[in-house]
N, CA, C and O atoms as a DFTB+ gen file, in Angstrom:
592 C
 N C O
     1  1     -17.168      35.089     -48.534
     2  2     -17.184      33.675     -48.191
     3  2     -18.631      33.212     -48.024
     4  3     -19.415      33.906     -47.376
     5  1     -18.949      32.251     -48.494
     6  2     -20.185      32.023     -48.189
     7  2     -20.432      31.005     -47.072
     8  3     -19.405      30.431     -46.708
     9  1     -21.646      30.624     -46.399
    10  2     -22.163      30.556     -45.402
    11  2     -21.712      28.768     -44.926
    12  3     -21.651      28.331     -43.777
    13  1     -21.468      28.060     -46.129
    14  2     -21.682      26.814     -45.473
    15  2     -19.491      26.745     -45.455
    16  3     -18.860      25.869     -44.863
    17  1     -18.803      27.992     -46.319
    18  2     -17.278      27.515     -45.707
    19  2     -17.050      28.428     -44.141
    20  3     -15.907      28.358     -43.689
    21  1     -17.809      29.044     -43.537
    22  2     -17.888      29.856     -42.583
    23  2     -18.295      28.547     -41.426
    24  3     -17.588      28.507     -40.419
    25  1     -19.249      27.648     -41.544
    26  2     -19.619      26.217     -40.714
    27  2     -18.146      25.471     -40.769
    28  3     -17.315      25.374     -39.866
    29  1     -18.096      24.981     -42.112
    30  2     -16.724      24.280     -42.064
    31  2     -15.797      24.849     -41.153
    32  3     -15.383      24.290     -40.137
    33  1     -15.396      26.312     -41.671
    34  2     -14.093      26.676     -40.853
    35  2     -14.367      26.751     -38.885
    36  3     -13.518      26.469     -38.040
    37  1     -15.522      27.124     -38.681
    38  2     -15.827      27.051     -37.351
    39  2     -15.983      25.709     -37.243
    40  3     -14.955      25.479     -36.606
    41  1     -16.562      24.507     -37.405
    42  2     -16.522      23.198     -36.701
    43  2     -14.988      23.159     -36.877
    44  3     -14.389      23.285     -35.809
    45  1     -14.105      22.995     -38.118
    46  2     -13.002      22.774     -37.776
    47  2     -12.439      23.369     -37.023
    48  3     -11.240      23.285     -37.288
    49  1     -12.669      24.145     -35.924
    50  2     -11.638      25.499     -35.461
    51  2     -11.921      24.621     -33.872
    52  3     -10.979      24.236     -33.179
    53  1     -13.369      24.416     -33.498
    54  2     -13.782      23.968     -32.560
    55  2     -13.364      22.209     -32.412
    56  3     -13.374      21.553     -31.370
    57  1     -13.012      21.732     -33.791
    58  2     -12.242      19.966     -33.415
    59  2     -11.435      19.938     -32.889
    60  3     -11.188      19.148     -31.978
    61  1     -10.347      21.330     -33.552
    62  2      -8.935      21.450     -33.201
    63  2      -8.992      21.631     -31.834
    64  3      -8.204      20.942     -31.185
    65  1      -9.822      22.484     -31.141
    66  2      -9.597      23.280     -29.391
    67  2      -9.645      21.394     -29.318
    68  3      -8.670      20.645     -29.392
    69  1     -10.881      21.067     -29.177
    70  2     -11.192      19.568     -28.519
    71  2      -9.855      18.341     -28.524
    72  3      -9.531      17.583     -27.610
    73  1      -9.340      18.468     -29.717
    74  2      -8.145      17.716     -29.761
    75  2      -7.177      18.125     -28.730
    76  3      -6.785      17.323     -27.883
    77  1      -6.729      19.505     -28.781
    78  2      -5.478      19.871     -28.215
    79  2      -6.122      19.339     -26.773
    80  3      -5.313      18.753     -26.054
    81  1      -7.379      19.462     -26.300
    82  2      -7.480      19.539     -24.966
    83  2      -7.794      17.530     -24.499
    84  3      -7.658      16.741     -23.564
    85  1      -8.055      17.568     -25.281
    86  2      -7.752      15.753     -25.550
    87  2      -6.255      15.204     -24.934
    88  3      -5.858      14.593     -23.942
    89  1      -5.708      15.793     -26.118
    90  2      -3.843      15.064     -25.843
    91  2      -3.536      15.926     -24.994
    92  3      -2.954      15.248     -24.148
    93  1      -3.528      17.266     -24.538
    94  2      -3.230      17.472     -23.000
    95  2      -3.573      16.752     -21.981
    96  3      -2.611      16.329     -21.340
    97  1      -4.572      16.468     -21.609
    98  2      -5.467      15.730     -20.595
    99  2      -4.273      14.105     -20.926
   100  3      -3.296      13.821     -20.233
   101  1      -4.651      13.504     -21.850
   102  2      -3.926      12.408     -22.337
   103  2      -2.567      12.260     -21.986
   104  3      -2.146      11.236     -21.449
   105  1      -1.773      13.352     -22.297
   106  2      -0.441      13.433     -21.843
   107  2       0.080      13.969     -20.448
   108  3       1.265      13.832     -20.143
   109  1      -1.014      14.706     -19.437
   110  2      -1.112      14.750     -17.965
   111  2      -1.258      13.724     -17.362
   112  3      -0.484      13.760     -16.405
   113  1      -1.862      12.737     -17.370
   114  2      -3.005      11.363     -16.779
   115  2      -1.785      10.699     -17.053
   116  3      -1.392      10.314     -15.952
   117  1      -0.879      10.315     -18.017
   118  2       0.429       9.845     -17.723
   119  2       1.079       9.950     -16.499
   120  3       1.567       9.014     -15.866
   121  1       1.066      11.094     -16.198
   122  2       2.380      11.672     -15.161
   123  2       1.775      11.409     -13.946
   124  3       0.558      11.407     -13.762
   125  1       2.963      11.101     -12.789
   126  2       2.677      11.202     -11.172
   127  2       3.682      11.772     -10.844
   128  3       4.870      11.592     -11.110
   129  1       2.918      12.786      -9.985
   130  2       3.492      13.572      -9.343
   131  2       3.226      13.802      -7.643
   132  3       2.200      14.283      -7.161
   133  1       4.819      13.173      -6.630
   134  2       4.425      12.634      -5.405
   135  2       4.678      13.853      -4.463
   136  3       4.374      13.793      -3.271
   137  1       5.477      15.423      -5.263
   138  2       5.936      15.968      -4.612
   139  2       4.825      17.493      -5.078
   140  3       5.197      18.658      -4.942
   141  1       3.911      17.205      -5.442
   142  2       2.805      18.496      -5.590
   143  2       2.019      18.586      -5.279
   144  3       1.032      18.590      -6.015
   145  1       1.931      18.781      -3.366
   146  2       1.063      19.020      -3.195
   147  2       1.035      20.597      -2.390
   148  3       2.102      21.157      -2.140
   149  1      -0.343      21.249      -2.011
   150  2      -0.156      22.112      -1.303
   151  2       0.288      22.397      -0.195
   152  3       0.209      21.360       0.463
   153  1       0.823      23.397       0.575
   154  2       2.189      23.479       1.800
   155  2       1.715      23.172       2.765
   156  3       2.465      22.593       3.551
   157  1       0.280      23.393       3.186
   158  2       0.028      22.901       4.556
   159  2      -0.805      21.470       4.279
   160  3      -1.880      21.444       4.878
   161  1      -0.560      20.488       3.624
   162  2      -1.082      19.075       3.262
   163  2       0.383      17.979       2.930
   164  3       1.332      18.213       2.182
   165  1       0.174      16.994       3.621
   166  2       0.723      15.765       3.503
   167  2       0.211      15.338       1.805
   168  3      -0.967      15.473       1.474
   169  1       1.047      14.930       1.038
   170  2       0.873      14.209      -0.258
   171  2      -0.383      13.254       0.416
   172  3      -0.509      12.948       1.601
   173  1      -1.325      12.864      -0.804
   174  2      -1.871      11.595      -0.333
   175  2      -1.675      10.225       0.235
   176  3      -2.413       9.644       1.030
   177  1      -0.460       9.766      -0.350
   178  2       0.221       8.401       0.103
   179  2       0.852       8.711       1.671
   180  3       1.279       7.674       2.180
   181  1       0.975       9.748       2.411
   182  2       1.547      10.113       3.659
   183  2       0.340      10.411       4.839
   184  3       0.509      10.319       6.055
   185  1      -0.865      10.776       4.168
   186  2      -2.029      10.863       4.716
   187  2      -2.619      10.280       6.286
   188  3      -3.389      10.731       7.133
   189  1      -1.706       8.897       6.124
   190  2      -2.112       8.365       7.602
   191  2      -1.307       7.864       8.438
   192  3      -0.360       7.198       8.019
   193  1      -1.473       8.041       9.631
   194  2      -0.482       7.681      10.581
   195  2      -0.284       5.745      10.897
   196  3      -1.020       4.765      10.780
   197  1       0.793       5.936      11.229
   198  2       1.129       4.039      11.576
   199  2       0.204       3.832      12.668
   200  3      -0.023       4.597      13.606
   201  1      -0.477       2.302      12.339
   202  2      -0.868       1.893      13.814
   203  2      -0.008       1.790      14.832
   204  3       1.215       1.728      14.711
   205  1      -0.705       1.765      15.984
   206  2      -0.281       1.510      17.137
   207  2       0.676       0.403      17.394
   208  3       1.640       0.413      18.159
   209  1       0.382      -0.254      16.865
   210  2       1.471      -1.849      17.007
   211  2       2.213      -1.313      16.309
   212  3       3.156      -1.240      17.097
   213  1       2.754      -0.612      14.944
   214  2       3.921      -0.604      14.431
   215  2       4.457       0.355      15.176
   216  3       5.610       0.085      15.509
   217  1       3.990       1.545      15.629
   218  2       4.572       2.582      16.680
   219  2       5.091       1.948      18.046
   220  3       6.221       2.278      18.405
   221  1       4.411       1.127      18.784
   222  2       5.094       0.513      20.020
   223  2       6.123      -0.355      19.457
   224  3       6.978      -0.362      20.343
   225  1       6.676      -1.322      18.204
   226  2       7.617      -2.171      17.671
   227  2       8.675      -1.360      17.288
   228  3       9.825      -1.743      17.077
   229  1       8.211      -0.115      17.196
   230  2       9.550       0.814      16.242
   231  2      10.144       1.126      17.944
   232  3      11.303       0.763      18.150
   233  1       9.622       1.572      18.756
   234  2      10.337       2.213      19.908
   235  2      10.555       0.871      20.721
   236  3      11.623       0.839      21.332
   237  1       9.896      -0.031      20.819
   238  2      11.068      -1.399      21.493
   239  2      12.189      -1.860      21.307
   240  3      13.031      -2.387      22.035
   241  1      12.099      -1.518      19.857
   242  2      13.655      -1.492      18.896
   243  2      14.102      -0.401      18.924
   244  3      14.868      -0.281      17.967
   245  1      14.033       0.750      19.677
   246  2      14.454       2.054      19.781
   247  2      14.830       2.554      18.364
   248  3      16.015       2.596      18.031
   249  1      13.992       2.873      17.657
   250  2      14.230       2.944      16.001
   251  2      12.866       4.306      16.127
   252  3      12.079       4.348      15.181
   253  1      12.682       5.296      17.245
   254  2      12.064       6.245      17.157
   255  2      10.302       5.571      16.282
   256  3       9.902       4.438      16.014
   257  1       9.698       6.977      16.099
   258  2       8.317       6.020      14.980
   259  2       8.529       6.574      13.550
   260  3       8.578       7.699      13.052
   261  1       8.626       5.417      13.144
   262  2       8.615       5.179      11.542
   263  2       7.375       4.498      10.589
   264  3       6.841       3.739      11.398
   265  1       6.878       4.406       9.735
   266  2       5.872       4.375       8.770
   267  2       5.831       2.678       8.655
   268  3       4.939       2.112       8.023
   269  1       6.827       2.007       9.293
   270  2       6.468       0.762       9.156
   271  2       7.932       0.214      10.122
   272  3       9.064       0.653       9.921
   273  1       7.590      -0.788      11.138
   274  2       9.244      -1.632      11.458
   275  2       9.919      -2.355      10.854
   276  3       9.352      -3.174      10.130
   277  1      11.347      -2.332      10.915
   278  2      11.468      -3.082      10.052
   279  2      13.338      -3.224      10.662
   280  3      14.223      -2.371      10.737
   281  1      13.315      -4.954      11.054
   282  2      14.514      -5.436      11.454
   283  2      15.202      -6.120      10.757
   284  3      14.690      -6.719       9.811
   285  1      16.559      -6.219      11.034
   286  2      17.501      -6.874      10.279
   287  2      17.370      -8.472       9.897
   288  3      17.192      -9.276      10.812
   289  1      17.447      -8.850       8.741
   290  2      16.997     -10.381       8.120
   291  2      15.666     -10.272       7.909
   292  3      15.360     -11.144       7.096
   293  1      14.386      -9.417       8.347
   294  2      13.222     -10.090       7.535
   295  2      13.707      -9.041       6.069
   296  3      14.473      -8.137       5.734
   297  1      12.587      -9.976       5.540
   298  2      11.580      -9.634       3.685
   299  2      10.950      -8.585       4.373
   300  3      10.301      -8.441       5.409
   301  1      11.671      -7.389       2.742
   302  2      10.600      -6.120       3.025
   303  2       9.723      -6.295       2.037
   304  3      10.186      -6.519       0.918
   305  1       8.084      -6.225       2.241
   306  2       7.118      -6.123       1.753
   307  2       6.495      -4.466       1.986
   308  3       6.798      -3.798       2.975
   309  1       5.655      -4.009       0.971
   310  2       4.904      -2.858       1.033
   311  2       4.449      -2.194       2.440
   312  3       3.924      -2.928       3.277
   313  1       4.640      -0.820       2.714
   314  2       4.584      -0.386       3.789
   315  2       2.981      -1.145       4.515
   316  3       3.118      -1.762       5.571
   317  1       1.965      -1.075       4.073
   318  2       0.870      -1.450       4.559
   319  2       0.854      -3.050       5.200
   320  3       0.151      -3.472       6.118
   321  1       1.713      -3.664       4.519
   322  2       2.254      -5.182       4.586
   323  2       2.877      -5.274       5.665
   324  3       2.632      -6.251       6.372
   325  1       3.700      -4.449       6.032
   326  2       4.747      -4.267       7.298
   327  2       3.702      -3.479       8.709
   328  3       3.870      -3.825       9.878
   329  1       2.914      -2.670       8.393
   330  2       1.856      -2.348       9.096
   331  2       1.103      -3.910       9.696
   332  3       0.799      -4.132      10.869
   333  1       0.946      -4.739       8.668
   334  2       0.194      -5.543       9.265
   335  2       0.500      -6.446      10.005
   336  3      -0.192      -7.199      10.690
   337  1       1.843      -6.341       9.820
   338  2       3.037      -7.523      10.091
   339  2       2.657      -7.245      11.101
   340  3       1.676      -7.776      11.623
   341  1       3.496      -6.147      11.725
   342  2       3.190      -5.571      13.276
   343  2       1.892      -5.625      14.178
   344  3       1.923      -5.692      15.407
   345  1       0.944      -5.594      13.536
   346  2      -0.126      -6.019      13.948
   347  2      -0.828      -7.194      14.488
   348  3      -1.660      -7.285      15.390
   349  1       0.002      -8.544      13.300
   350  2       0.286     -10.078      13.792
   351  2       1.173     -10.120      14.806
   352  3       0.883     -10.902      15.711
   353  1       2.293      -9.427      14.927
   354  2       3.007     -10.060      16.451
   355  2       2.474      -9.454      17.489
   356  3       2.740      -9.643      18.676
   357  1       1.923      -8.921      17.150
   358  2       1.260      -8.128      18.587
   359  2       0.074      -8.928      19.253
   360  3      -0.229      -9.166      20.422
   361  1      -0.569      -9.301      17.807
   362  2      -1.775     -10.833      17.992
   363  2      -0.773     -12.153      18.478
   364  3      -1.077     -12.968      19.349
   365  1       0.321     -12.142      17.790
   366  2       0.878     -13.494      18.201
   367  2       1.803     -13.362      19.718
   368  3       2.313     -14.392      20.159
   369  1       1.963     -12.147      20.410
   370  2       2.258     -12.241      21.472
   371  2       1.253     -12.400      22.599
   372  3       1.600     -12.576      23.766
   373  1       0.221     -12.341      22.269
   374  2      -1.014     -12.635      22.996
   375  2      -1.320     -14.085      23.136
   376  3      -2.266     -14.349      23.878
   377  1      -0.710     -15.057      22.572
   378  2      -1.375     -16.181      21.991
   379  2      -0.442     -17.222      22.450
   380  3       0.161     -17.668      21.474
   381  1      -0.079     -17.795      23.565
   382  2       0.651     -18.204      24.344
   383  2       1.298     -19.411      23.077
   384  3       2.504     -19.627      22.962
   385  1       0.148     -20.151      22.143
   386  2       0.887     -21.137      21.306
   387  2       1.481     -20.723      20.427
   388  3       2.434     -21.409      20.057
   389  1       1.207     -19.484      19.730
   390  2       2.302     -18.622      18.660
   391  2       3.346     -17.973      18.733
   392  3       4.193     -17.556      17.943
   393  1       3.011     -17.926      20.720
   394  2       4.526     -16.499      20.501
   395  2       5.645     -16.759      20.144
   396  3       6.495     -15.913      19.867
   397  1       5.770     -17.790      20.108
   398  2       7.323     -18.536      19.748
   399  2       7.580     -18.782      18.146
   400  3       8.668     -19.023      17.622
   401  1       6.217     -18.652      17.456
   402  2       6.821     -18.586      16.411
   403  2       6.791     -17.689      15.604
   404  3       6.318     -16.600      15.931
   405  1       7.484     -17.997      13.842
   406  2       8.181     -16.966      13.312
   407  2       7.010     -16.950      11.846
   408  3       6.547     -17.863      11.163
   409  1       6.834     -15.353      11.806
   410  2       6.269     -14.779      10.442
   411  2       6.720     -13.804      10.267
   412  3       7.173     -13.153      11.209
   413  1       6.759     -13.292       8.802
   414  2       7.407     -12.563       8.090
   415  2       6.328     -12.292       6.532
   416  3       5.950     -13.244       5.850
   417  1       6.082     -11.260       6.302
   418  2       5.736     -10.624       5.085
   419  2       6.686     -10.301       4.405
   420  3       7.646      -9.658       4.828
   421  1       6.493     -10.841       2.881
   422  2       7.400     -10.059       2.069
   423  2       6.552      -9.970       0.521
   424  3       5.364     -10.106       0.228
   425  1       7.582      -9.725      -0.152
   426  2       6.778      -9.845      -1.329
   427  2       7.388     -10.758      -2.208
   428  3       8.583     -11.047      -2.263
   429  1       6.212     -11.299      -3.073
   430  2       6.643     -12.615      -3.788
   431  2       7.329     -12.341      -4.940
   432  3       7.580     -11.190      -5.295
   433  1       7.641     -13.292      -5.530
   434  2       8.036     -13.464      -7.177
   435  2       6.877     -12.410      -7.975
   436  3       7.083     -11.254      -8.347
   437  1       5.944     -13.002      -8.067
   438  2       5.124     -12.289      -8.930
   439  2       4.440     -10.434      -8.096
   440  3       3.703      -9.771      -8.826
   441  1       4.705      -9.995      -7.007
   442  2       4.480      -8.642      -6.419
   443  2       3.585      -9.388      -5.003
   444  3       3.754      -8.900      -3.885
   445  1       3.135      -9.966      -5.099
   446  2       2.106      -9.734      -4.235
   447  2       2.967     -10.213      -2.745
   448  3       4.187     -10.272      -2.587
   449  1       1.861     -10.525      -1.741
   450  2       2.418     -10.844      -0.509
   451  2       2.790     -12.451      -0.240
   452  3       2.021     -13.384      -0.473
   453  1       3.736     -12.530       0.140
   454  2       4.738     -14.080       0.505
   455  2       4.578     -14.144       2.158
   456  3       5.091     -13.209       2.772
   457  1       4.064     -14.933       2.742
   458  2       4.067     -15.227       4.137
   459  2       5.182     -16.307       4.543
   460  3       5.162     -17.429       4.036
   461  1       6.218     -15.900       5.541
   462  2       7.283     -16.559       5.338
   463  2       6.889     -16.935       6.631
   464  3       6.752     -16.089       7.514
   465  1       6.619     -18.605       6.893
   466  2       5.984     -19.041       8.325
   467  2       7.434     -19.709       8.479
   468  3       8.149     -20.038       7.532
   469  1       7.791     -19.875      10.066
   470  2       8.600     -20.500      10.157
   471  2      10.072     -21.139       9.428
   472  3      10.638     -22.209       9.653
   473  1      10.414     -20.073       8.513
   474  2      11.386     -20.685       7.392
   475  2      10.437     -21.232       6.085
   476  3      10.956     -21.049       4.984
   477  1       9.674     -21.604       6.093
   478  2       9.111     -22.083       4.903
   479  2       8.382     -20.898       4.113
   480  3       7.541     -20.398       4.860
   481  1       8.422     -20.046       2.397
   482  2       7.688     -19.384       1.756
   483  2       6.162     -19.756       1.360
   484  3       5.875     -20.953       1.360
   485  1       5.281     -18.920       1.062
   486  2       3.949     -19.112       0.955
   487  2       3.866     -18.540       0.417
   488  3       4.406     -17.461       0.662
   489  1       2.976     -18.739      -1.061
   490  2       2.373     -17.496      -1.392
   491  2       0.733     -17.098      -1.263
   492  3       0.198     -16.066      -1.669
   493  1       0.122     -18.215      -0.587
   494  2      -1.214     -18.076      -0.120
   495  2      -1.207     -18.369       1.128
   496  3      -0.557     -19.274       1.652
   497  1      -2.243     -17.286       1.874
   498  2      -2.539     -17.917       3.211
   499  2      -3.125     -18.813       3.750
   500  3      -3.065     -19.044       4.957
   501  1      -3.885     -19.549       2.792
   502  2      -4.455     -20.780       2.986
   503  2      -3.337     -22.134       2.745
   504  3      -3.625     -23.328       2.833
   505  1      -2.535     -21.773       2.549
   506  2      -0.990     -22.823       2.212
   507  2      -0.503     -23.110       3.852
   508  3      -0.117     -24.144       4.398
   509  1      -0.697     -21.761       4.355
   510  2      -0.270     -21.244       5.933
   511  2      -0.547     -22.932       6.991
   512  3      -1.718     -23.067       7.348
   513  1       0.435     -24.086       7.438
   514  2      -0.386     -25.229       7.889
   515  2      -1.043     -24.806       9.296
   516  3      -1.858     -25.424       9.980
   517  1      -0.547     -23.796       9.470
   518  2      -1.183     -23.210      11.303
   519  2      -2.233     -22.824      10.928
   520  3      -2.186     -21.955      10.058
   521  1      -3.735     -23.327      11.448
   522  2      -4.869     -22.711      11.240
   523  2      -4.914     -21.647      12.256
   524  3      -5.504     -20.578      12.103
   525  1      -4.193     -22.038      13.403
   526  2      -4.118     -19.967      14.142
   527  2      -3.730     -19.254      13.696
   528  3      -4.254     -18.153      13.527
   529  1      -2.491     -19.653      13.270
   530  2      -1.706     -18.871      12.725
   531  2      -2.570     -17.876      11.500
   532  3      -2.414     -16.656      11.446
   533  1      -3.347     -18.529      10.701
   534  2      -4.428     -18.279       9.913
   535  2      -5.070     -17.015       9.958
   536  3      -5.055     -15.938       9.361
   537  1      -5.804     -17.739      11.177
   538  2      -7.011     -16.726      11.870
   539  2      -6.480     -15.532      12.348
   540  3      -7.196     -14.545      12.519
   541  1      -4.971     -15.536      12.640
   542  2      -4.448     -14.512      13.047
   543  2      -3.695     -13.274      12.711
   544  3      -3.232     -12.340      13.366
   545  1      -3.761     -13.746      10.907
   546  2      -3.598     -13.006      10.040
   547  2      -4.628     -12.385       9.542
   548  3      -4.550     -11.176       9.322
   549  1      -5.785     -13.100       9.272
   550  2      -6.767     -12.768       9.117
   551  2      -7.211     -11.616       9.779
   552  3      -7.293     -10.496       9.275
   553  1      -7.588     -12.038      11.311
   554  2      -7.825     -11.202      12.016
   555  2      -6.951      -9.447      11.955
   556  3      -7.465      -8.329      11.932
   557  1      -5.805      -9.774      11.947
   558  2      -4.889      -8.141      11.640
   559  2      -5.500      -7.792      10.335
   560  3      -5.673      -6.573      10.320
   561  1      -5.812      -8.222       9.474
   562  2      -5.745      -7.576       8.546
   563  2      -7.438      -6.875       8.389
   564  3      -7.730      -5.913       7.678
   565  1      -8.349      -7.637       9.230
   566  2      -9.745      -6.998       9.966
   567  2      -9.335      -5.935      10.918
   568  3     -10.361      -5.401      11.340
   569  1      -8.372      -5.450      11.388
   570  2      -8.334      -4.343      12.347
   571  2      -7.895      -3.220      11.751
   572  3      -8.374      -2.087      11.803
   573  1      -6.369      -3.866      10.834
   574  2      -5.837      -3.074       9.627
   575  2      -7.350      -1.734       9.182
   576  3      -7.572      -0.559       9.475
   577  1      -7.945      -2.639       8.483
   578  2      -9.109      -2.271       7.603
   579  2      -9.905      -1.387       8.370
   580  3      -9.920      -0.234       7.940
   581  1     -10.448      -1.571       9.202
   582  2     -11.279      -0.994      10.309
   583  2     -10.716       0.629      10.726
   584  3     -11.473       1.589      10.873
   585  1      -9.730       0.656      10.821
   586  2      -9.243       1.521      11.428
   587  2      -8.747       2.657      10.180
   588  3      -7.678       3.224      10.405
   589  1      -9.236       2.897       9.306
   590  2      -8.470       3.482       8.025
   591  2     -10.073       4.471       7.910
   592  3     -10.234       5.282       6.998
């Protein structure tokens, strides 16, 4: 054989490894997998514990602690959503002009978060007509953050 089909056959030999390891990689990066992790580790998505406000709301409702509260008639929105929820009534029980009223997270038409003030849907918080009410979402979702 001479020297330059000896190049050929080695670059081609070395495209092929690169390919296969291409569409492997390609066809892994597809997949999720929520239940592989190692035995003494929490999956990533389980990683952190509930705040404090959703832990004192789960045991007022004697519902033990769970990853988010969650009572009969509201909108379920994303666990972190329900985290924060809990976090607003805990702000809005502080707040002698809010405690009386009603919010709710859920999720909208299009995925994202729906603020359900008083019976009326939102899908922005600037829609929200309570400017406390506002600030007081705001604010949870600054403690939310902080604490992660």
């Amino acid at each position: 054989m001479s020297d330059t089909l000896l190049i050929i056959l080695f670059g081609a030999g070395i495209l092929a490894i690169f390919v296969v390891i291409f569409l492997r990689i390609l066809r892994t990066s597809r997949q999720i997998n929520l239940t592989d992790t190692p035995e003494d580790e929490k999956p990533e998505w389980l990683r952190s514990d509930p705040p404090p406000e959703t832990i004192e709301e789960t045991q007022a409702d004697h519902e033990g602690i769970s990853l988010y509260d969650f009572d009969q008639g509201e909108d379920i929105a994303a666990a972190f959503a329900e985290q924060i929820e809990d976090i607003i009534h805990t702000l809005m029980r502080e707040d002698p002009e809010l405690e009386s009223l009603q919010l709710d997270l859920g999720t909208g038409p299009e995925g994202g978060i729906e603020y359900h003030f008083q019976g009326q849907a939102y899908a922005h918080l600037d829609q929200i007509p309570n400017e406390r009410m506002r600030a007081v979402i705001k604010r949870a979702v600054e403690i939310y953050n902080s604490r992660e």
